[in-house]
C-alpha positions as CSV (number, residue, x, y, z in Angstrom):
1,X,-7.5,28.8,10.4
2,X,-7.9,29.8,6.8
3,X,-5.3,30.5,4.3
4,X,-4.5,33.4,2.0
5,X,-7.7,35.5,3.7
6,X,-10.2,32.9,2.5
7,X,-13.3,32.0,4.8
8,X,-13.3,29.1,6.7
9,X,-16.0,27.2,4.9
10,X,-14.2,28.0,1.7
11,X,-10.7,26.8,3.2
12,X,-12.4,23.6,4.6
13,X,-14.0,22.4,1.4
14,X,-10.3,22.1,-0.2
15,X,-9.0,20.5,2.8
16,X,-12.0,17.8,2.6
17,X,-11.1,17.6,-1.1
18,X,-7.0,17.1,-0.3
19,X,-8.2,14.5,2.2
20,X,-10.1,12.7,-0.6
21,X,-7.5,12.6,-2.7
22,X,-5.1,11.1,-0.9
23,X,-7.3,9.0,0.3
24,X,-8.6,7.9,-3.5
25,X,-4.4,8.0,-4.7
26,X,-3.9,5.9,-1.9
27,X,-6.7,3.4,-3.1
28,X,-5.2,3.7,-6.8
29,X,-1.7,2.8,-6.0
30,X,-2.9,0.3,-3.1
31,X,-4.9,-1.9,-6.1
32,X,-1.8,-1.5,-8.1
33,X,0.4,-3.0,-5.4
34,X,-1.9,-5.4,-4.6
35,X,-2.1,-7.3,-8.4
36,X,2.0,-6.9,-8.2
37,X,2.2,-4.8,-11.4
38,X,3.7,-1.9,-9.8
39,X,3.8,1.2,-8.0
40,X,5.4,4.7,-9.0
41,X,9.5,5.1,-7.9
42,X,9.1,6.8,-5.0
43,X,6.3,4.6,-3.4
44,X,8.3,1.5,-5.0
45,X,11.9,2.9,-3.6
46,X,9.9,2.8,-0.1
47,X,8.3,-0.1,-0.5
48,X,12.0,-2.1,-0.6
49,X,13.6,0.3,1.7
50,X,10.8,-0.6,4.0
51,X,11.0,-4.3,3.8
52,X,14.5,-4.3,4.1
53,X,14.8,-2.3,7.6
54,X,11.4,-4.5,9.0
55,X,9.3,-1.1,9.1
56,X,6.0,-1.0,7.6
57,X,5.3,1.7,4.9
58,X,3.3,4.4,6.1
59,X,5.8,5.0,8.6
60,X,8.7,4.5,6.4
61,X,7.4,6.5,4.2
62,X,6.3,9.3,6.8
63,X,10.2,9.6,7.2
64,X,11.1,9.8,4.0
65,X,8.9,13.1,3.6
66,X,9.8,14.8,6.4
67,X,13.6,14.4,5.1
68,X,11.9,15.5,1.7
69,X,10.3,18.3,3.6
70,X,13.1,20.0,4.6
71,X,14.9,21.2,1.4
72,X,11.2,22.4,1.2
73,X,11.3,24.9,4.7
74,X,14.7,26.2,3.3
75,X,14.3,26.7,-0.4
76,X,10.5,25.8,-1.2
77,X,8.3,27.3,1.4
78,X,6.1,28.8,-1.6
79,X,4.9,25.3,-2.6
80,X,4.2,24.7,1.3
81,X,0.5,24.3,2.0
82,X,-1.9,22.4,4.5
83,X,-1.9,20.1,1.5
84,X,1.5,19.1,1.7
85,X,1.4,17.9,5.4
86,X,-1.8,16.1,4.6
87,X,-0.1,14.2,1.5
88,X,3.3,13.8,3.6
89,X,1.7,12.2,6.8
90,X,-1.2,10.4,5.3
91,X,-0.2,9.4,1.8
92,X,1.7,6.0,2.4
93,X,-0.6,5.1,5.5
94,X,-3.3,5.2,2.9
95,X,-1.6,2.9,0.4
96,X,-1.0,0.3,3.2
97,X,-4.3,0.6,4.2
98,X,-5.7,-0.3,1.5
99,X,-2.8,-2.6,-0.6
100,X,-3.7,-4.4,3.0
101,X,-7.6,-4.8,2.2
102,X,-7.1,-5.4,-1.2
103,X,-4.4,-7.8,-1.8
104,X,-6.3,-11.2,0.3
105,X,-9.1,-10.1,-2.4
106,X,-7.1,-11.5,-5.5
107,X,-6.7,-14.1,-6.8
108,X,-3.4,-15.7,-6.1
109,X,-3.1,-16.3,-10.0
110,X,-4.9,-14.2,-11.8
111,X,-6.1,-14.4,-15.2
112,X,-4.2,-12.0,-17.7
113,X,-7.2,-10.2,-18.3
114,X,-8.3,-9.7,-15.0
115,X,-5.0,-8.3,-14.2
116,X,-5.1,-6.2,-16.8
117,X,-9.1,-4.6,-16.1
118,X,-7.6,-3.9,-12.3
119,X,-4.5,-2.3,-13.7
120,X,-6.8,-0.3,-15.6
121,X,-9.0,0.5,-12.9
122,X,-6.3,1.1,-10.6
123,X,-4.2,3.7,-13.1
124,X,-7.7,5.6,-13.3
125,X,-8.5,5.8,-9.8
126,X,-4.9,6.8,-9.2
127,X,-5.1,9.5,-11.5
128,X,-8.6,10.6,-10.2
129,X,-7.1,10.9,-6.7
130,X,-4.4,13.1,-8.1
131,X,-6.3,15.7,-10.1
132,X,-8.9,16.1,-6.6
133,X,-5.2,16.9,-4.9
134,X,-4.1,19.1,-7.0
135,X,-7.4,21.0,-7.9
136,X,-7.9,21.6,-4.0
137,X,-4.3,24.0,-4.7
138,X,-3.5,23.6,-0.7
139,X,0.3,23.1,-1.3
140,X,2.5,20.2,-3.4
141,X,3.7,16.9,-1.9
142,X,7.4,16.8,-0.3
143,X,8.4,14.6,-3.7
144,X,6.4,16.3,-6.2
145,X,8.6,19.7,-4.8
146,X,11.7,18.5,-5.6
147,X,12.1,19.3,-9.2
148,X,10.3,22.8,-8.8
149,X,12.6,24.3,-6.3
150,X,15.8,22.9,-8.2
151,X,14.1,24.8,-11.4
152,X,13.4,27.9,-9.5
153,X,17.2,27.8,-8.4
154,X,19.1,26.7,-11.5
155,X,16.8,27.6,-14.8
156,X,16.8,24.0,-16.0
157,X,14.0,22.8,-18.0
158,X,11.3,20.5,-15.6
159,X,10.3,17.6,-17.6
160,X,13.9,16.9,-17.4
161,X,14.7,17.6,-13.6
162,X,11.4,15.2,-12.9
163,X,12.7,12.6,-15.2
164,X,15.9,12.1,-14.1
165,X,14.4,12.3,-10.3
166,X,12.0,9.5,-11.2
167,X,14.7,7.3,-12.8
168,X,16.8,8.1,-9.7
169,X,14.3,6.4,-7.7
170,X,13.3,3.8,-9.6
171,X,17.0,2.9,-9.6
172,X,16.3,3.2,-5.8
173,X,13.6,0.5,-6.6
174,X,15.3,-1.4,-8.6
175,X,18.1,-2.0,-6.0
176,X,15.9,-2.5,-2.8
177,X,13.9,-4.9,-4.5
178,X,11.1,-2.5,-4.3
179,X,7.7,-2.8,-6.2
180,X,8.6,-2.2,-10.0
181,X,6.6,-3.0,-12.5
182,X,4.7,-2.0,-15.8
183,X,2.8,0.2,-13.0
184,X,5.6,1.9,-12.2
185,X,6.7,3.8,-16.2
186,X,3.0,4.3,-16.6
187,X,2.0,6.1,-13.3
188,X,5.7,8.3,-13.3
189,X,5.7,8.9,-17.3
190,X,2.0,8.5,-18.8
191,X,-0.9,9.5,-16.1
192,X,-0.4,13.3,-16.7
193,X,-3.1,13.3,-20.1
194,X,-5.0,11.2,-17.5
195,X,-4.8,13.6,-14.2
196,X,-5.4,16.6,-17.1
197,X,-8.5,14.9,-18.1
198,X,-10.1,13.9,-15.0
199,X,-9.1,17.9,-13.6
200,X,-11.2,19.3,-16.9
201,X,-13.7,17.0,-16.7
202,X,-14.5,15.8,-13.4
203,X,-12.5,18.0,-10.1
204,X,-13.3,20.7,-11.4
205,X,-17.0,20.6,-11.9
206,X,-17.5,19.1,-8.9
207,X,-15.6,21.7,-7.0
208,X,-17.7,24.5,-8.8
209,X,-20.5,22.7,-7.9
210,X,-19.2,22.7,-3.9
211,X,-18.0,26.0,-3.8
212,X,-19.5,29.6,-5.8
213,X,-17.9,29.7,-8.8
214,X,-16.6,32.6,-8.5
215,X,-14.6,31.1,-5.7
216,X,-13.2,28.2,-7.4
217,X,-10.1,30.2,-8.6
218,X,-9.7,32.4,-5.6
219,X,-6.2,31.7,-4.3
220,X,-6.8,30.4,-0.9
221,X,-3.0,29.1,-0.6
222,X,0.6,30.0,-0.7
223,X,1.3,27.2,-2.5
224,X,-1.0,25.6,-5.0
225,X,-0.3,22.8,-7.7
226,X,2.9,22.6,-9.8
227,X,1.8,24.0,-12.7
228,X,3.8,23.6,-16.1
229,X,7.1,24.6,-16.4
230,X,9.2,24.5,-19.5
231,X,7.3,21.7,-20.9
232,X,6.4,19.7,-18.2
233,X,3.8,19.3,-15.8
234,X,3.9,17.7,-12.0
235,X,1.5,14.7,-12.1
236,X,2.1,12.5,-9.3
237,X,0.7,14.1,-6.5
C-alpha cells in the first residue's frame, strides 16, 4: 500500500530504487571488504562482532538493527519508512553476498595499484548506492537515525553527534578485530561530496526520468533522507 497518499506506481518506483540501492551499497562495501582495505564502523564493528560469536553477517547484522530500530519506534518514528526495513533486513545480507562473490576474484597479493583502482571503484559504487537510497526518501537506515533523533531531543549540533557515533564504532571495530581500514575514515568521513554529486548528477535525473517530474518532489513518505542539520549531512545510508 502506498505512503503519504501517493499512487501505487509512484510508491513502487522508490521502493525499486531503495532496493537498488542497497543492493549497489551492498556491492560497494562488498568490493571494499573483499581487497581488505576496509569497511565503514558500523559494518566493520559487525564484521568482528560477527566472527567472534561464529554468526555470519547478514544475520548479525540483521540484529544489530532491530536493537537499532527500537530507539527509532520510541523516539524516531518520523525517520521510519518502507526504506528503513528494506536497508535494516537486506543491507548486510547484500554485503556478504557479494564480499562472498568477490573476494575468490582477487588476487591473493595484489599489486598496489590494482588495490588502489578497486578501492576507487568500490568508494564510487558505494557512494552511488547511497545517493539512489536516499533520493528514493522512503525512511533512513536504523544507524543513520541515531544521531537525528538525539539532535531532535537535545539541540546539539549533528556533524558532531555523527562523529563521535562513528568513532564509537570504529572503536567497536578496533576492539573486535573488525574490518578497519583506509576504507573505513573515507566511507564514514569523506563520501558525503561524493553521495552529493552522484544525487545532483545522476539519482536524480534518472528518477525524473522514471517518474513525472512533477512528482519527483512529491512527499510520498513520513520519513525521507536526513537532510542537513547544523552543518552536517547523513551520508552513509
Amino acid at each position: 500500500m502506498a505512503e503519504n497518499g501517493t499512487t501505487p506506481g509512484k510508491f513502487v518506483a522508490r521502493l525499486i530504487w531503495v532496493v537498488i540501492g542497497v543492493l549497489v551499497i551492498g556491492l560497494g562495501r562488498g568490493l571494499l571488504k573483499a581487497i581488505n582495505v576496509g569497511v565503514d564502523p558500523y559494518t566493520a564493528a559487525n564484521i568482528g562482532i560477527s566472527n567472534l560469536i561464529g554468526w555470519d553477517l547478514g544475520s548479525y547484522q540483521l540484529l544489530s538493527n532491530i536493537v537499532l530500530f527500537i530507539p527509532m519506534l520510541i523516539w524516531g518514528r518520523k525517520y521510519i519508512g518502507i526504506g528503513s526495513i528494506v536497508n535494516m533486513v537486506f543491507a548486510g545480507y547484500a554485503i556478504q553476498f557479494f564480499a562472498g562473490i568477490l573476494t575468490p576474484l582477487v588476487p591473493d597479493d595484489p599489486k598496489p595499484v590494482v588495490t588502489m583502482v578497486l578501492f576507487v571503484v568500490g568508494i564510487l559504487v558505494f557512494a552511488l548506492g547511497a545517493s539512489l537510497y536516499l533520493t528514493a526518501a522512503l525512511g533512513t537506515s536504523p544507524y543513520d537515525a541515531l544521531a537525528p533523533m538525539i539532535v531532535d531531543h537535545t539541540g546539539a549540533k549533528y556533524r558532531v553527534v555523527r562523529t563521535v557515533q562513528d568513532v564509537f564504532f570504529l572503536l567497536l571495530a578496533v576492539v573486535f578485530q573488525g574490518a578497519i581500514g583506509v576504507g573505513t575514515i573515507v566511507t564514514a568521513f569523506f563520501t558525503g561530496p561524493l553521495i552529493e554529486f552522484f544525487t545532483q548528477k545522476v539519482s536524480t535525473p534518472l528518477m525524473a526520468s522514471v517518474l513525472p517530474p512533477a512528482t519527483v518532489d512529491e512527499p510520498v513518505s513520513t520519513a525521507g533522507p536526513v537532510e542537513e542539520t547544523e552543518g552536517g549531512k547523513a551520508a552513509s545510508a
